[in-house]
SEPA-858936 format. One record per atom (N, C-alpha, C): residue number from 0; atom name; z, y, x. Coordinates in steps of 0.001 Angstrom, whole numbers, plus 500000, padded with zeros to 6 digits. Each point is the difference from the previous one (the first is absolute). Example, Ala and Ser with C-alpha at 12.3 -4.5 7.8 and 13.67 -1.06 7.14 Angstrom:
2
REC, 0, N, 507800, 494310, 513190
REC, 0, CA, 500000, 501190, 499110
REC, 0, C, 500000, 501200, 500900
REC, 1, N, 499280, 501050, 499650
REC, 1, CA, 500060, 501190, 500820
REC, 1, C, 500730, 501090, 499230
***
This chain:
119
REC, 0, N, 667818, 095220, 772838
REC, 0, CA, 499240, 501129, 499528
REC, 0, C, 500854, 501268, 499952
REC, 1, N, 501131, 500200, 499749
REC, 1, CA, 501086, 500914, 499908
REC, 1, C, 500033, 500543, 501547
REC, 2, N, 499867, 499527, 500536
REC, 2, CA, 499908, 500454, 501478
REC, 2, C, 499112, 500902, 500288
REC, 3, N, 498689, 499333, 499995
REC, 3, CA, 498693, 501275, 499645
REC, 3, C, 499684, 500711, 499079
REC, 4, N, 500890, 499969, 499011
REC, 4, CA, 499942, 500994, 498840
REC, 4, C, 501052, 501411, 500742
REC, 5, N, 501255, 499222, 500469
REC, 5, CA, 501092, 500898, 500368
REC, 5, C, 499099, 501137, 501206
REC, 6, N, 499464, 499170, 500859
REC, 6, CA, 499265, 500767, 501176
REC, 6, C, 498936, 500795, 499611
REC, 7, N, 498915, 499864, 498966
REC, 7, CA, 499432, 501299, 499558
REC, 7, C, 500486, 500844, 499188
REC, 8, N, 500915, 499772, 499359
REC, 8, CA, 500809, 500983, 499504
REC, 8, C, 500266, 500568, 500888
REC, 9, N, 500944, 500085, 501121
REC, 9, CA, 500384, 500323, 501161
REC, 9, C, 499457, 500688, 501060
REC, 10, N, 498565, 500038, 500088
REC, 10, CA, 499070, 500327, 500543
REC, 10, C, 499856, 501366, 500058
REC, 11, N, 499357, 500175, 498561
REC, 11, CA, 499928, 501358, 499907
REC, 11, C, 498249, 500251, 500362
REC, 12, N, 499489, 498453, 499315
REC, 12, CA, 498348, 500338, 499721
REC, 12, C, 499361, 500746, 499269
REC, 13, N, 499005, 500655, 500612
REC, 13, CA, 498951, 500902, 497936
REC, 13, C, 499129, 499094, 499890
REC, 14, N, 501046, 499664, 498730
REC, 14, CA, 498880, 499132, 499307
REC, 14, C, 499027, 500004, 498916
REC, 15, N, 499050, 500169, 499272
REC, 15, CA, 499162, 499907, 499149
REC, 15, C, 500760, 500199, 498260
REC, 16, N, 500013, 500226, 499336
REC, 16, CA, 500602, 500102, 499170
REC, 16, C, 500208, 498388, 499312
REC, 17, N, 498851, 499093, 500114
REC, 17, CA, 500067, 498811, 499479
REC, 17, C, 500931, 499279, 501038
REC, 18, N, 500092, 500044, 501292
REC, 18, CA, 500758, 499180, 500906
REC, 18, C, 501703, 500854, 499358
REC, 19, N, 500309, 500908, 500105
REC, 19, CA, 500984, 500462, 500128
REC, 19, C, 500764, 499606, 498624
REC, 20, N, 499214, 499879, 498670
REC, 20, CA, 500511, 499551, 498548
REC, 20, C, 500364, 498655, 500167
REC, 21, N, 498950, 499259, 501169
REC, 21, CA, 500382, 498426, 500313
REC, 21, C, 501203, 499468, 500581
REC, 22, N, 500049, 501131, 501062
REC, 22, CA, 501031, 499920, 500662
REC, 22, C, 501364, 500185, 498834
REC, 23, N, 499797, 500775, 499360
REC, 23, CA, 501322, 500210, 499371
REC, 23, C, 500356, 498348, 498833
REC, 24, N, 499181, 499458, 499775
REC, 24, CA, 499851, 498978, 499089
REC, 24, C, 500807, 498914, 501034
REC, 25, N, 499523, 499934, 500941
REC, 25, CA, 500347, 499096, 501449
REC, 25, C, 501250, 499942, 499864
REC, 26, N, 500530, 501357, 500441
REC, 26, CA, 501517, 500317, 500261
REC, 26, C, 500593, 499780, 498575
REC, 27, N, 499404, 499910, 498711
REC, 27, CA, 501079, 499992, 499058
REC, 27, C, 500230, 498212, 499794
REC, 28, N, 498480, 499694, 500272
REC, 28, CA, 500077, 498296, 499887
REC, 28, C, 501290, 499222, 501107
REC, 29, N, 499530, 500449, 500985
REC, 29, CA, 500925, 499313, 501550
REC, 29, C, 501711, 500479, 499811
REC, 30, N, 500167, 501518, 499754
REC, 30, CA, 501405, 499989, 499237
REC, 30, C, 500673, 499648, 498873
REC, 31, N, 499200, 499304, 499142
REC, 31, CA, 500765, 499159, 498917
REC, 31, C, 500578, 499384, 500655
REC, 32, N, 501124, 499071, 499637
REC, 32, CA, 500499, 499181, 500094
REC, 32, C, 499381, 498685, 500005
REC, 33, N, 499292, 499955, 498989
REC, 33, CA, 499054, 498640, 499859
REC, 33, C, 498521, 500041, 499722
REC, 34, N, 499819, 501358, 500953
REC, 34, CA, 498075, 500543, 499994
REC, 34, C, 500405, 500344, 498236
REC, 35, N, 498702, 501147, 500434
REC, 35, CA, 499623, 500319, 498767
REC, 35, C, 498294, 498983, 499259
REC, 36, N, 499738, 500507, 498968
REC, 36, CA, 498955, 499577, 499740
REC, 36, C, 498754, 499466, 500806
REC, 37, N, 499655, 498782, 500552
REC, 37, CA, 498714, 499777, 500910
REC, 37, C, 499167, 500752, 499694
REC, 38, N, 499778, 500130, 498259
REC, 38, CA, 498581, 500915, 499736
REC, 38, C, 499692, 501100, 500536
REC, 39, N, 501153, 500839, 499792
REC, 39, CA, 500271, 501700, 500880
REC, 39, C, 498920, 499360, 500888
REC, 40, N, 500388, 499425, 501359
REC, 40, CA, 500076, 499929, 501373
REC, 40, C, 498504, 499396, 499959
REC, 41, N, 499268, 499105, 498772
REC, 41, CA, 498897, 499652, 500118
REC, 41, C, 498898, 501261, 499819
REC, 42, N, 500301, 500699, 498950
REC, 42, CA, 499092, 501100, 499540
REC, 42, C, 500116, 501420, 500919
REC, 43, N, 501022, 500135, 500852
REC, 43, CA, 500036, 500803, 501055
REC, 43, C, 498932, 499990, 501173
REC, 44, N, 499898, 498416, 500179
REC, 44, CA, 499140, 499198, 501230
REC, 44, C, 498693, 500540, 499830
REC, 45, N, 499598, 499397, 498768
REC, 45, CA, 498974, 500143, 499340
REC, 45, C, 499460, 501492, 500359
REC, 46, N, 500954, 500711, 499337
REC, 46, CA, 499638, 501461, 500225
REC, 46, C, 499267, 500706, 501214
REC, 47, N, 501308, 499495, 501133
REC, 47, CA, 499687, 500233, 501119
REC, 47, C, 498645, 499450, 500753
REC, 48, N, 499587, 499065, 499441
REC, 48, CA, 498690, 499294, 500698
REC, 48, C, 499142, 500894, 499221
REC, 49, N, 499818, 500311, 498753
REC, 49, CA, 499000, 500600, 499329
REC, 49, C, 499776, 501639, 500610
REC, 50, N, 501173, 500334, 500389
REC, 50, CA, 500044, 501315, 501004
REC, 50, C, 499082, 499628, 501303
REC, 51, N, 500683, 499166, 500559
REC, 51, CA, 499250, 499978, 501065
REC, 51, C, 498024, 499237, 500523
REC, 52, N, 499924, 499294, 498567
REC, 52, CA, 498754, 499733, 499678
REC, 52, C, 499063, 501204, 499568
REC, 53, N, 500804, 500790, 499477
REC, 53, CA, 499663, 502020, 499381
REC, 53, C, 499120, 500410, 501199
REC, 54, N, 500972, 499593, 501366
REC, 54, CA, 499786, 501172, 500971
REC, 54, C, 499257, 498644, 501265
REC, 55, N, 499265, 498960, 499499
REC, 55, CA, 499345, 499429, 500636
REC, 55, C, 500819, 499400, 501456
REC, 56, N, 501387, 500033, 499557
REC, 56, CA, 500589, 499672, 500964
REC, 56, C, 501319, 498335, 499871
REC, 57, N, 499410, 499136, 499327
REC, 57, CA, 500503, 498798, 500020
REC, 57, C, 500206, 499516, 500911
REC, 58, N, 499216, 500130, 500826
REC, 58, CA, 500112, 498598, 500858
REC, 58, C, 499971, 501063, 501781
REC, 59, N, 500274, 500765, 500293
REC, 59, CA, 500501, 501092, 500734
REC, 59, C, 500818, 500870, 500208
REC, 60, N, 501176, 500270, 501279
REC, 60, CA, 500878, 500712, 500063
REC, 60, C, 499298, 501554, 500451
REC, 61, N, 499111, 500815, 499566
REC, 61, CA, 499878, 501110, 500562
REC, 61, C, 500362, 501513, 500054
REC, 62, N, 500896, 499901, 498780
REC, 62, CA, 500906, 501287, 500142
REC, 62, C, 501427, 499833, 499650
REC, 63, N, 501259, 501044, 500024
REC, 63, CA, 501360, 499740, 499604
REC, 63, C, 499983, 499338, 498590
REC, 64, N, 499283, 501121, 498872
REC, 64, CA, 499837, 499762, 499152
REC, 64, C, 499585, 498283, 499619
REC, 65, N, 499026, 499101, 500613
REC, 65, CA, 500114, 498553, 499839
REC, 65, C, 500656, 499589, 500593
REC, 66, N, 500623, 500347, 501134
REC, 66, CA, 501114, 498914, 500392
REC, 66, C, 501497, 500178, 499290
REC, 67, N, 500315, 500862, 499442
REC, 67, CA, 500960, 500080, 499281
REC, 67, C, 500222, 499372, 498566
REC, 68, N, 498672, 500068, 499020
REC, 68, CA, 499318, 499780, 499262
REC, 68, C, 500720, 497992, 500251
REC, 69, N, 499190, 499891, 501109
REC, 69, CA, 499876, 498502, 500517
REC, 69, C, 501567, 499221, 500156
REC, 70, N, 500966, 501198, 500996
REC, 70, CA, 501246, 498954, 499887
REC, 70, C, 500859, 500153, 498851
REC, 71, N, 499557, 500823, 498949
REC, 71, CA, 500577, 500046, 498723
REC, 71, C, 499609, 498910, 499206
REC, 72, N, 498975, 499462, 500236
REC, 72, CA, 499420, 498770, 499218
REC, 72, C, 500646, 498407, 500660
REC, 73, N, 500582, 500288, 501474
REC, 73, CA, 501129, 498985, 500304
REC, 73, C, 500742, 499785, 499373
REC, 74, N, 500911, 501090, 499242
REC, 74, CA, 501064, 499683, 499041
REC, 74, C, 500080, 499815, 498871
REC, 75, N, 498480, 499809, 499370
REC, 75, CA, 499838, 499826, 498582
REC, 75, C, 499500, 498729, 499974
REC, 76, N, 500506, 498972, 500606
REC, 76, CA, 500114, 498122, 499308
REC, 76, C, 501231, 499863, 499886
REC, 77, N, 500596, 499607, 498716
REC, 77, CA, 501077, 499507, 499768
REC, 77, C, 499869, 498670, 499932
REC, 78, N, 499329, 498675, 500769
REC, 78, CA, 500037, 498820, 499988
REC, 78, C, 499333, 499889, 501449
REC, 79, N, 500558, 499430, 501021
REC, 79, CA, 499263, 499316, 500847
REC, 79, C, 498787, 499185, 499779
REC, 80, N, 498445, 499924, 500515
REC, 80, CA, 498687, 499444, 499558
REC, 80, C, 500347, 498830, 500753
REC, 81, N, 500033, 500162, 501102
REC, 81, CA, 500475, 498246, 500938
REC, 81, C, 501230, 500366, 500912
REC, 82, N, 500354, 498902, 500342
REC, 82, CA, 500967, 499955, 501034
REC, 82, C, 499587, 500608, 501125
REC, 83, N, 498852, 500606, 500381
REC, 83, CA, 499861, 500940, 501430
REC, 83, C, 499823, 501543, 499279
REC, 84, N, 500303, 500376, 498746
REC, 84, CA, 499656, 500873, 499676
REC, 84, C, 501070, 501610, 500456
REC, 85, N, 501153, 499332, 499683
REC, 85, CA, 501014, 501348, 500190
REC, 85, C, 499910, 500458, 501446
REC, 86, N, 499971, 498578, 501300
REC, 86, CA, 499588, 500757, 501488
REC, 86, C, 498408, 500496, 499908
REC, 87, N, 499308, 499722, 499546
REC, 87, CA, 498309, 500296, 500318
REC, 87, C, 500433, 501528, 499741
REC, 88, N, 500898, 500362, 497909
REC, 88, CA, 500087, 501031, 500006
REC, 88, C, 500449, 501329, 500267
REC, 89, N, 501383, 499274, 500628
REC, 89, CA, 500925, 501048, 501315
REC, 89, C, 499296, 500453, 501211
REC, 90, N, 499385, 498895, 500336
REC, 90, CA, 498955, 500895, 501113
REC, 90, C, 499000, 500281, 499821
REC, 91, N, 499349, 500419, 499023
REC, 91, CA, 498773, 500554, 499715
REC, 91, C, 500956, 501781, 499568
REC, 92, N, 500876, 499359, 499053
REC, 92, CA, 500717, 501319, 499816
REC, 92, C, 500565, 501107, 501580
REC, 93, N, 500979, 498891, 500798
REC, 93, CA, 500265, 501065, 501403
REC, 93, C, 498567, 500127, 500368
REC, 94, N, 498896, 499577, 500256
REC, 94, CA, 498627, 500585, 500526
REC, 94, C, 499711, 500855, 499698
REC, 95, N, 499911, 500559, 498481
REC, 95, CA, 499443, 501265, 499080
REC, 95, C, 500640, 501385, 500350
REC, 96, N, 501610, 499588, 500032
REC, 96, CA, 500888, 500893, 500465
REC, 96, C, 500393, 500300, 500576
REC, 97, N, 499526, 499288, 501054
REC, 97, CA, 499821, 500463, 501620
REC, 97, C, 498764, 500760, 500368
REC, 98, N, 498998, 499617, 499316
REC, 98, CA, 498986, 501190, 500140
REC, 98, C, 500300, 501201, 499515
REC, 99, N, 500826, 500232, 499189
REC, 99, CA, 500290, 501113, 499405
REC, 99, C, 500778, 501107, 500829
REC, 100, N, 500754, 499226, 500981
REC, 100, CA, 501050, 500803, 500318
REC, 100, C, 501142, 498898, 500852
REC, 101, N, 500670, 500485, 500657
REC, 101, CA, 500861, 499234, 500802
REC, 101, C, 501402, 499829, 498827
REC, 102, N, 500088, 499154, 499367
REC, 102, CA, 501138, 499691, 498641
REC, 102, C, 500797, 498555, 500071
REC, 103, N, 500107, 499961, 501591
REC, 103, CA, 500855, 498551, 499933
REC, 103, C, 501042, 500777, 499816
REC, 104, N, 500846, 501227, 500180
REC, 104, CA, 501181, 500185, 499543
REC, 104, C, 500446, 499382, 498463
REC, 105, N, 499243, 500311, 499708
REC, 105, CA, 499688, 499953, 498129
REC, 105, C, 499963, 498736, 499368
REC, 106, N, 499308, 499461, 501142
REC, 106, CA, 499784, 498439, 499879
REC, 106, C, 500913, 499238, 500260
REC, 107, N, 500721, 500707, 501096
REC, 107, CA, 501809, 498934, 500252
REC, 107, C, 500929, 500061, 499303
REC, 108, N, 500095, 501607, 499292
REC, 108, CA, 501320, 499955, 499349
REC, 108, C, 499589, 499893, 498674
REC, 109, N, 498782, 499511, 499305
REC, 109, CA, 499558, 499324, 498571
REC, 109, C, 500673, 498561, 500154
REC, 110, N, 499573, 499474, 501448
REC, 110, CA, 501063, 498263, 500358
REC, 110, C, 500680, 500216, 499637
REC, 111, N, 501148, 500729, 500797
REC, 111, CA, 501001, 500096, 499985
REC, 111, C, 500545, 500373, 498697
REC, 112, N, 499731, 500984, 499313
REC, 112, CA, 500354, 500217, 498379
REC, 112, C, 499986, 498619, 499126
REC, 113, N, 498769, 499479, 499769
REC, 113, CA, 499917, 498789, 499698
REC, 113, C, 501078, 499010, 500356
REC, 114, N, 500338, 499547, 501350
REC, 114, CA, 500598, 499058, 500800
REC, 114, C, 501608, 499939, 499118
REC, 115, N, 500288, 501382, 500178
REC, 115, CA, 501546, 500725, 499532
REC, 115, C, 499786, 499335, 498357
REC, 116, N, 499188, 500647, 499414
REC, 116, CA, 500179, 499699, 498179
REC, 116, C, 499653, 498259, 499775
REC, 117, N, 499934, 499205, 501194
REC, 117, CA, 500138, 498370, 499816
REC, 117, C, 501176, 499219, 500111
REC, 118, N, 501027, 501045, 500744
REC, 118, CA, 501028, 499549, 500001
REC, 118, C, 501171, 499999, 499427
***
């Protein structure tokens, strides 16, 4: 998750005021040391769906504003749901943010940042 937290940070999306408070919850959870609070990261989610249920847009990518909205809500599970969950959610995440904009730069050197702070 630190990976796709690192890459929309990185980005340099406009985001919604509710995605962008999420986002910051994201980044404070994934840079703890040992995650921050799940709850943060649950009531952020939450948020973000209730935004995008606002604007009749759940279950549709049709403007920046929901798709940004959308891969911000990638980084707010702090528990894997099943064992196919973290790939289902990496590539649903590069999909979103590839519509957005050409951001594999962003996307390699979030690896790579990551890769470095494992060793």
């Amino acid at each position: 998750m630190i990976v796709m937290t690192d890459c929309l940070a990185r980005c340099g999306f406009v985001l919604p005021p509710v995605a962008t408070d999420s986002l910051a919850k994201a980044l404070d959870h994934w840079k703890a040391a040992q995650g921050g609070p799940a709850e943060a990261l649950t009531s952020a989610r939450v948020a973000c769906w209730k935004h995008l249920k606002a604007l009749n847009a759940d279950s549709v990518l049709s403007t920046p504003e929901v798709m940004g909205t959308r891969a911000v809500i990638c980084t707010l599970y702090s528990e894997p749901q099943d064992d196919d969950f973290m790939e289902e959610t990496l590539h649903w995440f590069a999909a979103v943010v590839n519509k957005l904009g050409d951001h594999q730069q962003q996307f390699t050197d979030a690896v790579a940042r990551a890769s470095a702070k494992r060793r």
